[in-house]
N, C-alpha and C positions, 0 to 999 in steps of 0.2 A: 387351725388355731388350737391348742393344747387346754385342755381343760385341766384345774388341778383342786384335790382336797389338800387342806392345810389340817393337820391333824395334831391336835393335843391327847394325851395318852390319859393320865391325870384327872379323872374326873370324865371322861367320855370314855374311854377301854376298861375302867373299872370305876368301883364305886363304893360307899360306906355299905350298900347294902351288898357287896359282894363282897365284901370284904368279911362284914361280919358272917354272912353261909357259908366261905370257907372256913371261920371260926367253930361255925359249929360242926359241921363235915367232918373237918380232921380234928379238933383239937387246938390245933395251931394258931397262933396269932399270925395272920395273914395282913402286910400292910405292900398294897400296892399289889404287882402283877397285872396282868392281863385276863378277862374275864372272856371266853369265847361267844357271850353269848352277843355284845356291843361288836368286837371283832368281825363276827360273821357279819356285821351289820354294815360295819366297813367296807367289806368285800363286796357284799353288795351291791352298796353306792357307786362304789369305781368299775364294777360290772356293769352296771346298768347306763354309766354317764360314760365309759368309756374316761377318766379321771385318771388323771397320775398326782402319787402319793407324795407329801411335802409333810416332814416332820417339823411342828412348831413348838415343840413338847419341851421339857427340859430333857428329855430323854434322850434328845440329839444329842446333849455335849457327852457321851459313855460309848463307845464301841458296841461294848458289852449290851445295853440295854435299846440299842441299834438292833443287836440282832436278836434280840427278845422280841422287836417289832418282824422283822423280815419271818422270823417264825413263826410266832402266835398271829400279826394282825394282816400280811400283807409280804411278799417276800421281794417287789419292786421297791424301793425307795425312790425318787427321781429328783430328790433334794431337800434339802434339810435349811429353815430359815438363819440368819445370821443372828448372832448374838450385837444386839445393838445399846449403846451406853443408856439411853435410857430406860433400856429394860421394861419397854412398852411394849406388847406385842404386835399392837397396830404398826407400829415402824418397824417391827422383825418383817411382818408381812409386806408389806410398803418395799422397804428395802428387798426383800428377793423379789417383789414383782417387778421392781425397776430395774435389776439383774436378768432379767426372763421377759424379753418381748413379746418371745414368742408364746405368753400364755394370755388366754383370753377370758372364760367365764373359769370364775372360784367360787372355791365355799370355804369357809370355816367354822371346823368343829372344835368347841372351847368351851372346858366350865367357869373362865375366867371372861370379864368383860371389858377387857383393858383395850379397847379396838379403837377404830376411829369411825365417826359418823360415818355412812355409805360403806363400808367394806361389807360384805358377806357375812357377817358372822348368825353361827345357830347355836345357840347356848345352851348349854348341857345343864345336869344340875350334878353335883360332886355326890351328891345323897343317892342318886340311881342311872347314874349315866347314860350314854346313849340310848334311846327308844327308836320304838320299829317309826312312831310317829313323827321327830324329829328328823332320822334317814327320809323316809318319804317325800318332807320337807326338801333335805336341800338335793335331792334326785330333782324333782320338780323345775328348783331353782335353777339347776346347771343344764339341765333340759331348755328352760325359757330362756337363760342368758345366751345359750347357743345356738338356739333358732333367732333371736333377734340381733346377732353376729353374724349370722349367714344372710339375714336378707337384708343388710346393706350393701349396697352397690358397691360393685370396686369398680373404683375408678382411678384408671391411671392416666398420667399427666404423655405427652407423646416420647418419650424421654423413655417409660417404661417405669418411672418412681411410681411411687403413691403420689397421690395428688394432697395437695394438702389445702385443707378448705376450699371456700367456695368460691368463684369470681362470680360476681355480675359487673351490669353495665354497670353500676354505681362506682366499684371500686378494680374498674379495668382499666385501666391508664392508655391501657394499647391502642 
């Protein structure tokens, strides 16, 4: 089963406070970019969880800022969520996972909280993005969601399907 990060850029790969130390650094009014220090952080997590990368960002809809990712955060992509009318990111998320069978434990990293109850999310703060203690966090998580996806039984029906639910005597008509 495919483990995957959903990844907001925005508020988790940078931050007000990185923004303002490139301020003072160069000079330059710095808004946005990539901060390598959240980045590495990233890398990290998909090193350690074994994770493929899922851009939930606005930064999906730009080629360009595509590959701003692929350089600075991660040079895998393995899918980008869909742009959905209500512009909730809980249904961005929703809808690629109902796209993607094949994925089993998630995380999502997001300094926005527009999710839906039960979804994975690890919420960033826009003011200092990513921390080591957050990563930690959802390592943890896609570690536990993964071991308690391996130790259910598969069980298949003699056909070779998935079985689907349970029979007992109660509800076996046979």
């Amino acid at each position: 089963m495919t483990k995957v990060l959903f990844l907001d850029i925005d508020g988790v790969c940078n931050s007000e406070e990185f923004m303002r130390a490139e301020h003072e650094r160069t000079g330059r009014m710095v808004i946005l970019g990539i901060d390598p220090k959240p980045a590495a952080l990233v890398r990290q997590i998909l090193a350690d969880t074994g994770a493929k990368l899922v851009i939930s960002s606005t930064w999906r809809h730009s080629e360009h800022d595509l590959q701003v990712i692929r350089d600075q955060v991660h040079p895998d992509i393995y899918g980008i969520t869909p742009r959905c009318a209500s512009r909730f990111r809980g249904d961005e998320v929703r809808a690629w996972l109902e796209e993607h069978p094949e994925v089993g434990p998630y995380a999502i990293l997001d300094d926005d909280g527009d999710f839906h109850r039960g979804q994975h999310l690890f919420q960033t703060s826009f003011k200092i993005g990513l921390t080591q203690e957050i990563a930690d966090q959802v390592v943890k998580s896609l570690l536990l969601q993964t071991m308690a996806v391996d130790s259910y039984p598969k069980v298949v029906a003699g056909d070779g399907e998935p079985w689907q639910g349970l029979r007992t005597k109660a509800t076996d008509n046979s």
